[in-house]
Backbone as JSON Lines, residues from 0, in Angstrom:
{"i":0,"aa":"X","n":[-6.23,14.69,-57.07],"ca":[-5.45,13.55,-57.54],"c":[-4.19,14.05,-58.26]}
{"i":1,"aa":"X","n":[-3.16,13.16,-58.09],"ca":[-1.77,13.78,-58.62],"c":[-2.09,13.23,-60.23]}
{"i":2,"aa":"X","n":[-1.3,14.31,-60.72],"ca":[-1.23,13.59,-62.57],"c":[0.06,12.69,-62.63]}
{"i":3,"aa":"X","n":[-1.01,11.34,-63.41],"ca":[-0.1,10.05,-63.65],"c":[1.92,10.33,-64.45]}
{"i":4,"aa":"X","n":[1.68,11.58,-65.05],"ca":[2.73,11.55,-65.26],"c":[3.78,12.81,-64.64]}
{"i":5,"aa":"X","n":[3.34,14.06,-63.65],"ca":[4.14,14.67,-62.43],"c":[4.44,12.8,-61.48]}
{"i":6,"aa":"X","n":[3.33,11.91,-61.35],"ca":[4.21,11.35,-60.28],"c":[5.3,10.43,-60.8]}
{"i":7,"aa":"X","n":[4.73,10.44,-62.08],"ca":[6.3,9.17,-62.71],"c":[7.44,9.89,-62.6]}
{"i":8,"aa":"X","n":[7.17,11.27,-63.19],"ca":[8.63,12.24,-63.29],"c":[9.57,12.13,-61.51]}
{"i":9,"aa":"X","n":[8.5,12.51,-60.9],"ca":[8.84,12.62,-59.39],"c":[9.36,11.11,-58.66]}
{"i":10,"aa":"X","n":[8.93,10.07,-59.13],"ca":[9.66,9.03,-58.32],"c":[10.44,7.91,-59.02]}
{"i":11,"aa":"X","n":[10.68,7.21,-58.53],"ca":[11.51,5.96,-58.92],"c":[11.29,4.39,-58.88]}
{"i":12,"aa":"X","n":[11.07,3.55,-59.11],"ca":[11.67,2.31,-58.69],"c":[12.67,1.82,-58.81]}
{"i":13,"aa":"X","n":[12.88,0.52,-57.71],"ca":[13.71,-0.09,-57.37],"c":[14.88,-0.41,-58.64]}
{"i":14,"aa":"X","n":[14.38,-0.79,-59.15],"ca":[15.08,-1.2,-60.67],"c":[15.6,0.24,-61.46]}
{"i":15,"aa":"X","n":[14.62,1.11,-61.86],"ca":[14.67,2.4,-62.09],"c":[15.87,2.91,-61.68]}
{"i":16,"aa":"X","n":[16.05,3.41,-60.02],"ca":[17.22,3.59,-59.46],"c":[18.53,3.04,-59.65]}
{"i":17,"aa":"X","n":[18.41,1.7,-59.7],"ca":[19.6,0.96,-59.66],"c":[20.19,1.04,-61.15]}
{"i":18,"aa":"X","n":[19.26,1.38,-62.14],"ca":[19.54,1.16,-63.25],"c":[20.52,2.8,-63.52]}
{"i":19,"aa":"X","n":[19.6,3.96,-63.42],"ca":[20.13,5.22,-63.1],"c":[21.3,5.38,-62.52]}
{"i":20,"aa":"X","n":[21.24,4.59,-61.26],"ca":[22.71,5.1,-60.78],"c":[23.99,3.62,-61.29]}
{"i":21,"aa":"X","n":[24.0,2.88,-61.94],"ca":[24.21,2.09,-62.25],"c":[25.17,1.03,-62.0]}
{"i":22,"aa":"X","n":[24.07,0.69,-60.9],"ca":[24.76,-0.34,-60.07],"c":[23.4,-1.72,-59.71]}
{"i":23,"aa":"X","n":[24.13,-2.85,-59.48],"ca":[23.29,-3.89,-58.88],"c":[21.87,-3.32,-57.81]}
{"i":24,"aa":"X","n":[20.49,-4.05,-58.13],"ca":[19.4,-3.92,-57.45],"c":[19.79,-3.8,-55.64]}
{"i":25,"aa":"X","n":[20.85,-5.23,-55.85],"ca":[20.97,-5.82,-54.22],"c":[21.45,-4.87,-53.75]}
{"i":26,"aa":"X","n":[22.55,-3.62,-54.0],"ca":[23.29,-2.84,-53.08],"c":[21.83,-1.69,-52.88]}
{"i":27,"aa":"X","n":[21.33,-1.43,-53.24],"ca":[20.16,-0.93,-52.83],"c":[19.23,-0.9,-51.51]}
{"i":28,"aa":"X","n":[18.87,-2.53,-52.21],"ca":[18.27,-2.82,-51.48],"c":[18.71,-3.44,-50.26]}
{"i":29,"aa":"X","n":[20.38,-3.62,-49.92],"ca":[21.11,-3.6,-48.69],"c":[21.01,-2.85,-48.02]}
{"i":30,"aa":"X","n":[21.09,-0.75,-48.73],"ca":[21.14,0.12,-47.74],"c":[19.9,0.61,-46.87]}
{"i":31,"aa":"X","n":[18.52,-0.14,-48.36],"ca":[17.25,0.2,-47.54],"c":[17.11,-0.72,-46.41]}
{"i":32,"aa":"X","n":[17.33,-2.49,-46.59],"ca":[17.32,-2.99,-45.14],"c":[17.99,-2.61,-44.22]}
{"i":33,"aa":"X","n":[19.03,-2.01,-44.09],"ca":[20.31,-1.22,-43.34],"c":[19.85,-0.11,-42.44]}
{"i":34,"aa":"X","n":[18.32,0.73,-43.29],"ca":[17.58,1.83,-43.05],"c":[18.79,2.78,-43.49]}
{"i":35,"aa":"X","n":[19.81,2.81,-43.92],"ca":[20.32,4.06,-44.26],"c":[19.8,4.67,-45.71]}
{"i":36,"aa":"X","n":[18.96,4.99,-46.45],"ca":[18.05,5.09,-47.34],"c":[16.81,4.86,-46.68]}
{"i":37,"aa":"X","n":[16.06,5.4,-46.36],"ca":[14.52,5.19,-45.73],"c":[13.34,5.81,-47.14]}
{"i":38,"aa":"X","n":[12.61,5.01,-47.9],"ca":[12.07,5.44,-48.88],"c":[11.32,6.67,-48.77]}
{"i":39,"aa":"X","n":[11.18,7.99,-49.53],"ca":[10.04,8.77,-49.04],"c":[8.92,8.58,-49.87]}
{"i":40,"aa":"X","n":[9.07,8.1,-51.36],"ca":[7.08,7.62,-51.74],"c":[6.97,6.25,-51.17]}
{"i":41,"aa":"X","n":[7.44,5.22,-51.3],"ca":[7.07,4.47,-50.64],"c":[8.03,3.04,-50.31]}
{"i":42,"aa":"X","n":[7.47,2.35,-49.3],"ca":[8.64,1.58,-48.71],"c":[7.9,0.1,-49.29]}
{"i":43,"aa":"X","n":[8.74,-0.56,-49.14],"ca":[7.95,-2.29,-49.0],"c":[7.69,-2.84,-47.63]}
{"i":44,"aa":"X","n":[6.07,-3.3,-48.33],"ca":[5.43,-3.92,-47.0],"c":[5.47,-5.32,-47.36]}
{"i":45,"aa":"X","n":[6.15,-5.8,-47.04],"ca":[6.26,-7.26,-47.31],"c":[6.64,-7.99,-48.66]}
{"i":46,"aa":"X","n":[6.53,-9.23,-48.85],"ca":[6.77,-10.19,-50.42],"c":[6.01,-9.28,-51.65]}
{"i":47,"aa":"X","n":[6.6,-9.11,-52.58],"ca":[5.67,-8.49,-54.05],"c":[5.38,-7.16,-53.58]}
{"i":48,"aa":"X","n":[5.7,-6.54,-52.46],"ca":[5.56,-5.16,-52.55],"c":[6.52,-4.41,-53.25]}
{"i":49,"aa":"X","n":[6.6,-3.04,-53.5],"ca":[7.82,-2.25,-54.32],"c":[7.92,-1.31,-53.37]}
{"i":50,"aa":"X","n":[9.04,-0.68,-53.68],"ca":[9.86,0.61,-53.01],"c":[9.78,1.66,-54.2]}
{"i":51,"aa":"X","n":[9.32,2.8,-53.95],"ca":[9.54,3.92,-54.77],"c":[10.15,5.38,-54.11]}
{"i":52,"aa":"X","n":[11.4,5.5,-55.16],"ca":[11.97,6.83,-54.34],"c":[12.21,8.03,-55.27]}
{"i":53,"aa":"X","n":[12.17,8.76,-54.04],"ca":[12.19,10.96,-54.78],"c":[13.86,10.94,-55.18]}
{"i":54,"aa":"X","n":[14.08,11.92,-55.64],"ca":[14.61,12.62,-56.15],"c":[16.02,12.6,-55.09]}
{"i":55,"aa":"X","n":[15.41,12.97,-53.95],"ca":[16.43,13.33,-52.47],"c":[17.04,11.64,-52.4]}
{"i":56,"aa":"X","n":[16.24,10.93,-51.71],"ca":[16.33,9.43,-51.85],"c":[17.88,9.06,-53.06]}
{"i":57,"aa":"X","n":[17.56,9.32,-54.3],"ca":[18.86,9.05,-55.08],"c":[19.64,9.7,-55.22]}
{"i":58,"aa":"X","n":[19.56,11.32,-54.27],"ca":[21.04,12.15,-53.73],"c":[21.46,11.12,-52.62]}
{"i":59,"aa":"X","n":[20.55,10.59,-51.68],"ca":[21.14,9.64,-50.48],"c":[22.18,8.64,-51.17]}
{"i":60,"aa":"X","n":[21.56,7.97,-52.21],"ca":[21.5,6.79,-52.3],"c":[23.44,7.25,-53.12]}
{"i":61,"aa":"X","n":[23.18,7.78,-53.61],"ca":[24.57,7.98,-54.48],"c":[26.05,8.65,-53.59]}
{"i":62,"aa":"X","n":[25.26,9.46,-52.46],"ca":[26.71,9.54,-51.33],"c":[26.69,8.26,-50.42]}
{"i":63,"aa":"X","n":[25.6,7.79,-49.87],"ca":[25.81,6.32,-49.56],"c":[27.17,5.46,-50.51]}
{"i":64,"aa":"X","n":[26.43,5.45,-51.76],"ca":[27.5,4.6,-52.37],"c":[29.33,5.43,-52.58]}
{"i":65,"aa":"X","n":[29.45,6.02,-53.24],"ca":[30.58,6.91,-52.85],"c":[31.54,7.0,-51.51]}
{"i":66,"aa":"X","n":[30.59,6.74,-50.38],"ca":[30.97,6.61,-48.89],"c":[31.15,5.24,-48.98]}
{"i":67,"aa":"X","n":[30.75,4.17,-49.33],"ca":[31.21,2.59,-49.23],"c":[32.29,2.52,-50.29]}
{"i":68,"aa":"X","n":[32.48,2.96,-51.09],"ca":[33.46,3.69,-52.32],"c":[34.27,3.41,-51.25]}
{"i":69,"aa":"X","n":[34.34,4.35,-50.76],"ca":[35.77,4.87,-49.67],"c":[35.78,3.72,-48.41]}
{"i":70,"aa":"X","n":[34.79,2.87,-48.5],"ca":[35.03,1.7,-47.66],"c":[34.85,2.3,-46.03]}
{"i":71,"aa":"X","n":[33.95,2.86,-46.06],"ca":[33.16,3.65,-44.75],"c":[32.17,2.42,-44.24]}
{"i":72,"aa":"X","n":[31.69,1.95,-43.23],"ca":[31.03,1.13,-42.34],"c":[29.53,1.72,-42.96]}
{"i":73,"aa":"X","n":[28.81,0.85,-43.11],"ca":[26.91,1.0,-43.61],"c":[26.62,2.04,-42.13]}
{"i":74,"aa":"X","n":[27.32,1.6,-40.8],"ca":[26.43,2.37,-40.14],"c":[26.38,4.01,-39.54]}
{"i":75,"aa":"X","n":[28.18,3.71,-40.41],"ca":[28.97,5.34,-40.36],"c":[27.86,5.82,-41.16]}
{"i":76,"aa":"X","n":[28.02,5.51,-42.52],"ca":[27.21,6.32,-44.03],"c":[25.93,6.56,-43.18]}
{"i":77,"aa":"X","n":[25.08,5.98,-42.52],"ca":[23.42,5.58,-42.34],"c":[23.59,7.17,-41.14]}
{"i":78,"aa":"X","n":[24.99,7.2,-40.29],"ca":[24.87,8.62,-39.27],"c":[25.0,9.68,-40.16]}
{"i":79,"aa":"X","n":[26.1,9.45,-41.1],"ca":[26.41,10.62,-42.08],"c":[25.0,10.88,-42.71]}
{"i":80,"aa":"X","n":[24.22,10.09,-43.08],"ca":[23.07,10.92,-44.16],"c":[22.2,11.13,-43.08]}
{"i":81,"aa":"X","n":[21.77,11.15,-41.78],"ca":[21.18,11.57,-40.74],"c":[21.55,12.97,-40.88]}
{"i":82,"aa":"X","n":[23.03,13.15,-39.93],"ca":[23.43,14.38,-40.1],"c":[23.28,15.53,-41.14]}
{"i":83,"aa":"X","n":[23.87,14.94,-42.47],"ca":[22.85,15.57,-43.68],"c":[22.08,16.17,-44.06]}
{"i":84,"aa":"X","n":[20.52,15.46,-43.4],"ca":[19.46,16.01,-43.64],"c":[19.38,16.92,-42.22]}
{"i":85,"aa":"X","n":[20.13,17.15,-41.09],"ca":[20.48,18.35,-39.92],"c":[20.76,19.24,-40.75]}
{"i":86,"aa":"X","n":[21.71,19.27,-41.31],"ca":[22.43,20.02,-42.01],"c":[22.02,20.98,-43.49]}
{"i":87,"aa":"X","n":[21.16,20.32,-44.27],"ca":[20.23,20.84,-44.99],"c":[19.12,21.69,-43.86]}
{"i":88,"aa":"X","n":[18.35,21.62,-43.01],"ca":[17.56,22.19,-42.62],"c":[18.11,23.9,-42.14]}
{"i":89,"aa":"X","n":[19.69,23.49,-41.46],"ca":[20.63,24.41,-40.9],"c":[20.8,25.57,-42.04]}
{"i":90,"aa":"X","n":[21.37,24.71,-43.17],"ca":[21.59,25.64,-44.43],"c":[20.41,26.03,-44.6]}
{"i":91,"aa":"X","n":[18.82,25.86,-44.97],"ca":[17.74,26.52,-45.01],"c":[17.78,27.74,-44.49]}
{"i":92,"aa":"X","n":[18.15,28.01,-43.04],"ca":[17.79,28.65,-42.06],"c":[18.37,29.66,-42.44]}
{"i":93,"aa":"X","n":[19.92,29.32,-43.02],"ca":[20.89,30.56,-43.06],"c":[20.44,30.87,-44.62]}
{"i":94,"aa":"X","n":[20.16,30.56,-45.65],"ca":[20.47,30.76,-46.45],"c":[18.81,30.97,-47.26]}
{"i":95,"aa":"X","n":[18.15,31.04,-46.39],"ca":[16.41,30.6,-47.14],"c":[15.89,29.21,-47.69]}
{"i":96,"aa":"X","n":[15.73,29.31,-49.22],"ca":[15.68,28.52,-50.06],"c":[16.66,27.26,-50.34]}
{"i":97,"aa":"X","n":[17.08,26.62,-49.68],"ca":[18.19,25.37,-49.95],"c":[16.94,23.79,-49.76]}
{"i":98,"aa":"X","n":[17.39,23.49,-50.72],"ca":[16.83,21.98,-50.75],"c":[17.9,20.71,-51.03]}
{"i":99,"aa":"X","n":[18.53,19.78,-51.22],"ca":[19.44,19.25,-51.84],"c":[18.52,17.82,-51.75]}
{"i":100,"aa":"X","n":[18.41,17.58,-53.68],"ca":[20.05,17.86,-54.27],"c":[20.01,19.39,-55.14]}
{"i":101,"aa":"X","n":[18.44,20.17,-55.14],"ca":[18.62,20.83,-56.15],"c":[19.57,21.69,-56.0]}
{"i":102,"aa":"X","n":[19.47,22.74,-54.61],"ca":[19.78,23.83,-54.42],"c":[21.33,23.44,-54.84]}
{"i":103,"aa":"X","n":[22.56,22.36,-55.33],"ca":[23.6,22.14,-55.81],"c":[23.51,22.0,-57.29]}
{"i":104,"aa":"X","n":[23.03,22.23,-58.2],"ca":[23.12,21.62,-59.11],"c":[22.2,23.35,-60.31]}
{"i":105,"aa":"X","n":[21.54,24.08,-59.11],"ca":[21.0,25.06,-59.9],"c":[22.18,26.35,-60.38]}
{"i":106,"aa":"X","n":[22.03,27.11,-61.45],"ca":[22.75,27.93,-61.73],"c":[23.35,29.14,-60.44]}
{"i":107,"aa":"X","n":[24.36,28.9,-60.42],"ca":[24.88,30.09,-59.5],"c":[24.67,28.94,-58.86]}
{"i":108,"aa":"X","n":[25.05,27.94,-58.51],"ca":[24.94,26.83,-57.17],"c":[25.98,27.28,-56.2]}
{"i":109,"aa":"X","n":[25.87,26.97,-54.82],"ca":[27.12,26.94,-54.04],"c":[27.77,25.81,-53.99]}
{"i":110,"aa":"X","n":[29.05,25.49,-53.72],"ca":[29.6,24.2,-53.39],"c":[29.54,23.66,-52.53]}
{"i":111,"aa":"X","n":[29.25,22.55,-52.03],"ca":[29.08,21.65,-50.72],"c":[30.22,20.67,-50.67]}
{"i":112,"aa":"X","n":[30.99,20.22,-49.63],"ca":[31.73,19.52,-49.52],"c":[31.88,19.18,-47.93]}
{"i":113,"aa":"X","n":[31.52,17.92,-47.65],"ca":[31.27,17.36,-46.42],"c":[33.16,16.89,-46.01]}
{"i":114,"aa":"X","n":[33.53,16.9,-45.07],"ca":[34.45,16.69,-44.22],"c":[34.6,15.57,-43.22]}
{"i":115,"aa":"X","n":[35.17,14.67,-43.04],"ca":[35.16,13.44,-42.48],"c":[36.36,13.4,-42.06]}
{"i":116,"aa":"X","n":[36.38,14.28,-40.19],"ca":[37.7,14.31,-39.48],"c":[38.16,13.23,-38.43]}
{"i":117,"aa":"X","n":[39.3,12.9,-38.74],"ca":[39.87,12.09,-37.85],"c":[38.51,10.49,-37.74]}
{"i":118,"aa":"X","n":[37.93,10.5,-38.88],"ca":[37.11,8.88,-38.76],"c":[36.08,9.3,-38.06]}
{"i":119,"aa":"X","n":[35.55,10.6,-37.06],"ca":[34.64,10.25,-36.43],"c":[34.17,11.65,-36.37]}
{"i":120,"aa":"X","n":[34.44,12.71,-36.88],"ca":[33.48,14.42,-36.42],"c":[33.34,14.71,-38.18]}
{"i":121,"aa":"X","n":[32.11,15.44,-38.41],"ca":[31.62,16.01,-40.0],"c":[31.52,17.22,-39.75]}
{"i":122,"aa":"X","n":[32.25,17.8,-40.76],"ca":[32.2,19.38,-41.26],"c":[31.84,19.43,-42.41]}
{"i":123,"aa":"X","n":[31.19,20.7,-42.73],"ca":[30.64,20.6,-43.97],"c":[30.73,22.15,-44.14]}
{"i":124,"aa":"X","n":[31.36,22.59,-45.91],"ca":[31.71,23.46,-46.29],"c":[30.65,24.41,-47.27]}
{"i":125,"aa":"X","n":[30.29,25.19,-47.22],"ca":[29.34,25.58,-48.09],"c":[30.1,27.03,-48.94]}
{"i":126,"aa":"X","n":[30.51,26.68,-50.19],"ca":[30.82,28.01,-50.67],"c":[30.07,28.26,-51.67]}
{"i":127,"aa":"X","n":[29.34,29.58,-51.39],"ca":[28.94,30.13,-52.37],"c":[29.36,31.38,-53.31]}
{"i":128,"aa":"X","n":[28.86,31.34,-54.93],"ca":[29.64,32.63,-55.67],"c":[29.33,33.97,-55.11]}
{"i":129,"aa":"X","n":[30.88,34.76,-54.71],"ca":[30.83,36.1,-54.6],"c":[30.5,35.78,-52.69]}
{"i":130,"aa":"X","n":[30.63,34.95,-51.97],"ca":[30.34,35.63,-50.28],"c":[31.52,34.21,-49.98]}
{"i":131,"aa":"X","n":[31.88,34.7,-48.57],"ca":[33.31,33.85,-48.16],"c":[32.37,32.13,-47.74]}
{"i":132,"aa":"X","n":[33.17,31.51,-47.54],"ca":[32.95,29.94,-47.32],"c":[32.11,30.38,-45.79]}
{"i":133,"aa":"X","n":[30.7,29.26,-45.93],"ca":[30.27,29.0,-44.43],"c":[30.67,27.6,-44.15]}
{"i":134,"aa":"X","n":[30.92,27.49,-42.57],"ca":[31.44,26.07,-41.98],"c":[30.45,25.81,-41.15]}
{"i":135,"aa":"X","n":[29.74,24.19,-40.93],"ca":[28.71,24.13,-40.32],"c":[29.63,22.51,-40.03]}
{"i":136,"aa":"X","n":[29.05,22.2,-38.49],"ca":[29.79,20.82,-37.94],"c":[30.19,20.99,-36.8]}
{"i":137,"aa":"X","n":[30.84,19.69,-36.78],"ca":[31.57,19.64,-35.21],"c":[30.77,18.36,-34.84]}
{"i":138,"aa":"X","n":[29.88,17.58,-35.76],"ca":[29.31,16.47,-35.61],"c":[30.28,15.4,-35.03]}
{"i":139,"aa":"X","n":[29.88,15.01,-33.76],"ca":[31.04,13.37,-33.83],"c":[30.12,12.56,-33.88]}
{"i":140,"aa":"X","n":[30.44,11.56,-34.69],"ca":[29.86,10.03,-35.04],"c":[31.08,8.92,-34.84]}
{"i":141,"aa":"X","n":[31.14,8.4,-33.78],"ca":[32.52,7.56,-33.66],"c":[32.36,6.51,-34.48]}
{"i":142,"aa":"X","n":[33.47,6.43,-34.68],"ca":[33.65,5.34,-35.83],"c":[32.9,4.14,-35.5]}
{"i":143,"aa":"X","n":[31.68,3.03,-35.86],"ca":[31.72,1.99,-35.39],"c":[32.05,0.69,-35.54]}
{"i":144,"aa":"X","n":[33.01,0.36,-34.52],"ca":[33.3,-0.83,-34.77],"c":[32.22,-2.04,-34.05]}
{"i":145,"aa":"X","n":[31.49,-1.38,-33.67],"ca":[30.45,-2.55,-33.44],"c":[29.43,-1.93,-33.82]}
{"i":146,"aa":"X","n":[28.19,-3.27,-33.81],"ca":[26.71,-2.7,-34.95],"c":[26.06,-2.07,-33.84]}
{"i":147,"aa":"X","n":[25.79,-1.36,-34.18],"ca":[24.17,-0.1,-33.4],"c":[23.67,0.64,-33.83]}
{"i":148,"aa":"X","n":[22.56,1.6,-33.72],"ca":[22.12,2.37,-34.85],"c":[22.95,3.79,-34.64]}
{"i":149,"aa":"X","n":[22.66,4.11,-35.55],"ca":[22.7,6.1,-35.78],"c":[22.61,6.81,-34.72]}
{"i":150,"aa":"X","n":[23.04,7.61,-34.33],"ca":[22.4,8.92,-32.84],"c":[21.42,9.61,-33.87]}
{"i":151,"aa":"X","n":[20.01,10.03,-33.61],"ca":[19.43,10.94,-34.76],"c":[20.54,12.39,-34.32]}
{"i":152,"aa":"X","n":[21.03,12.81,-34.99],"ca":[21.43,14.75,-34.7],"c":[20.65,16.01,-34.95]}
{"i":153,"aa":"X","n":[20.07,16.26,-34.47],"ca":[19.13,17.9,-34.72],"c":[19.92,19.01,-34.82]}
{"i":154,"aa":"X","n":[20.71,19.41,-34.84],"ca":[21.69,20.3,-34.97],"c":[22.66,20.26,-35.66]}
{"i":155,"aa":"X","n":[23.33,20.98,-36.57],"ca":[24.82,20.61,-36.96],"c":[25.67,22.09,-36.45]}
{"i":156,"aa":"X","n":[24.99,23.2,-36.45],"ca":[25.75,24.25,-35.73],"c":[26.75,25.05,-37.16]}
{"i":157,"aa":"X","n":[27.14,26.24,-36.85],"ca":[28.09,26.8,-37.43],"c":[29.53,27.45,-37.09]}
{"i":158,"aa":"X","n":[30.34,27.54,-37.81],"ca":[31.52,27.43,-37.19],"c":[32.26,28.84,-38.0]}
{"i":159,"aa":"X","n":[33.12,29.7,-37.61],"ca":[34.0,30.45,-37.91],"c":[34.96,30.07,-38.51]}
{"i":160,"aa":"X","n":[35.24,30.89,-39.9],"ca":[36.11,30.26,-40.56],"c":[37.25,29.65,-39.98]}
{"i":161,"aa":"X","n":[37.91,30.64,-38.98],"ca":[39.62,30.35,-38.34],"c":[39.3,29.23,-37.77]}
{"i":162,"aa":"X","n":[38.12,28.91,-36.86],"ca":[37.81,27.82,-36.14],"c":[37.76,26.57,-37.16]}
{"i":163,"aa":"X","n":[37.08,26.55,-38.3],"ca":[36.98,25.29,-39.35],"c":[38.6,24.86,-39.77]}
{"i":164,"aa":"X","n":[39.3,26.31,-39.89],"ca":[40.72,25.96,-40.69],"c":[41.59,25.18,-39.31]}
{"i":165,"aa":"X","n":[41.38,25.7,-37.78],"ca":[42.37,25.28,-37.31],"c":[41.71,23.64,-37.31]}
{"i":166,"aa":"X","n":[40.82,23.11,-37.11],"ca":[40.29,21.79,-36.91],"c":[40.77,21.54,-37.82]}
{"i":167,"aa":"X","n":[40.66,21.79,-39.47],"ca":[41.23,20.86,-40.63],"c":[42.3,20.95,-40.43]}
{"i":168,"aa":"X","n":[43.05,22.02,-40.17],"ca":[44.74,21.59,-39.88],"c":[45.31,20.91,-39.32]}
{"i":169,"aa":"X","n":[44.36,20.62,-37.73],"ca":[44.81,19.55,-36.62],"c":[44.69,18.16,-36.82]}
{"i":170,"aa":"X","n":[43.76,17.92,-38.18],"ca":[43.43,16.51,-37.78],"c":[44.32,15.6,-38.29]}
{"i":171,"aa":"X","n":[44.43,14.41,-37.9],"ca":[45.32,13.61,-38.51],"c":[44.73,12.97,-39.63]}
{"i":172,"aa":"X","n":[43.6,12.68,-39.85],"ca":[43.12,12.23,-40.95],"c":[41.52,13.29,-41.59]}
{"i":173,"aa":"X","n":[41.81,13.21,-42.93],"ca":[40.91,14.1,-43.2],"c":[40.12,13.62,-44.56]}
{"i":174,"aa":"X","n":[38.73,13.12,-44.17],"ca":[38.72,12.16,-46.06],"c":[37.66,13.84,-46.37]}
{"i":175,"aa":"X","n":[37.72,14.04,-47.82],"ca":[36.59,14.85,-48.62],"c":[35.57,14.16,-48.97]}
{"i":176,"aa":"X","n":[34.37,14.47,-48.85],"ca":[33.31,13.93,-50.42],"c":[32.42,15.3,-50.5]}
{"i":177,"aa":"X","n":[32.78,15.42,-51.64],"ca":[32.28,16.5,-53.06],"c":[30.94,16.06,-53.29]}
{"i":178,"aa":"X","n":[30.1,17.06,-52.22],"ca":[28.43,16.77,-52.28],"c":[27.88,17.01,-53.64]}
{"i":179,"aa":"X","n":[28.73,17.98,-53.95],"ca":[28.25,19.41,-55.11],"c":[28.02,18.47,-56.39]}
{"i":180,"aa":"X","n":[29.42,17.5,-56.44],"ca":[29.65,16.98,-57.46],"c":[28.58,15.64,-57.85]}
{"i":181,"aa":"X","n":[28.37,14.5,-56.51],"ca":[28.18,13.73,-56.82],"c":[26.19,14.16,-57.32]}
{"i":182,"aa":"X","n":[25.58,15.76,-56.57],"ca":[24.52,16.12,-57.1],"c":[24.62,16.14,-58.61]}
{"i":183,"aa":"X","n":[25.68,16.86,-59.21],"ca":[26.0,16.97,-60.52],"c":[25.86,15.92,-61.66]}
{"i":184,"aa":"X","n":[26.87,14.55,-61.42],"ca":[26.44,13.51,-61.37],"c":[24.91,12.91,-61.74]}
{"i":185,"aa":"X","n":[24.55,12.94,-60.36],"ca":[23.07,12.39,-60.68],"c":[21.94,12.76,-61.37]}
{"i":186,"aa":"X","n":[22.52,13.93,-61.43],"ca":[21.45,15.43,-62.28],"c":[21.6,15.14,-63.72]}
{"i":187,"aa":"X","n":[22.87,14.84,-64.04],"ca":[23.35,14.36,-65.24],"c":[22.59,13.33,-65.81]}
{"i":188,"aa":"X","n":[22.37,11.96,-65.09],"ca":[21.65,11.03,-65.28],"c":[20.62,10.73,-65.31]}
{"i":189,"aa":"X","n":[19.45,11.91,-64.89],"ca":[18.51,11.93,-64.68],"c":[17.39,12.21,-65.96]}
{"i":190,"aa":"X","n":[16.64,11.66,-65.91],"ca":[15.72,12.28,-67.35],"c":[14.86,13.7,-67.42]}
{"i":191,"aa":"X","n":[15.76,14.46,-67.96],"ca":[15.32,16.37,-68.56],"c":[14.01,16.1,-68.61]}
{"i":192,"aa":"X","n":[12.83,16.88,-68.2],"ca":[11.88,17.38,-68.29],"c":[10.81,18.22,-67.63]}
């Protein structure tokens, strides 16, 4: 049996969350009907049920919001945090030990910074202290202007530096979001123990 208070530390509710990241219940619970947030302790099964979420869940939940920030489509954000969790597994591979949100937020962290080219391909930057920048991407998610779901992506791939710089140079539009930071952020808000 888990101890009553490892699982309080470890999850969230609905309210909990919203309160933490501090914003309205409803935008929440928009992105979970949306499925872009999919709960991992637990989801609602119907009227009077609750939603409880990890740790990862309110790294989602806070580039979700940040990405509607920037006035990005629910079903862009819902491909982007797909890709994401590609992309964490990718960084595992290369790097061992990566989890996010921790592996951003621990001492000696690397920087993460996701790339959003031309409205529709994700690059994602990983620098860590003391070794040169890795580039992982080449994701396209076309912009949608009509509703459909997500492509799931299993791959995000890696890229050569010259190859990452000439793509950022070419594109005509290029938005940032500062993974590193908004982990920072939430880490901030979170209750020490």
């Amino acid at each position: 049996m888990i101890d009553s208070d490892y699982h309080r530390m470890a999850s969230w509710t609905l309210t909990e969350a919203a309160k933490l990241l501090g914003i309205p219940q409803h935008k929440l619970i928009h992105l979970c009907e949306k499925k872009v947030v999919v709960p991992d302790v637990r989801d609602a099964r119907g009227r009077g049920s609750s939603r409880e979420f990890s740790k990862r869940n309110l790294f989602d939940f806070a580039v979700a919001l940040e990405m509607r920030r920037l006035e990005l489509p629910v079903s862009f954000v819902q491909a982007v945090l797909r890709v994401l969790r590609s992309f964490e597994a990718e960084a595992k591979g290369v790097l061992g030990e990566f989890a996010l949100p921790e592996s951003l937020v621990a001492s000696a962290a690397p920087r993460l910074i996701l790339f959003i080219v031309d409205g529709e391909r994700l690059y994602f930057r990983l620098d860590s202290p003391g070794a040169a920048p890795r580039f992982f991407g080449g994701v396209d998610i076309r912009h949608p202007r009509v509703r459909g779901r997500a492509r799931q992506h299993l791959g995000v791939g890696r890229l050569e530096p010259a190859q990452a710089d000439q793509v950022l140079s070419a594109a005509r539009t290029r938005t940032e979001v500062d993974l590193s930071q908004i982990a920072r952020e939430l880490a901030a808000r979170l209750p020490q123990g």
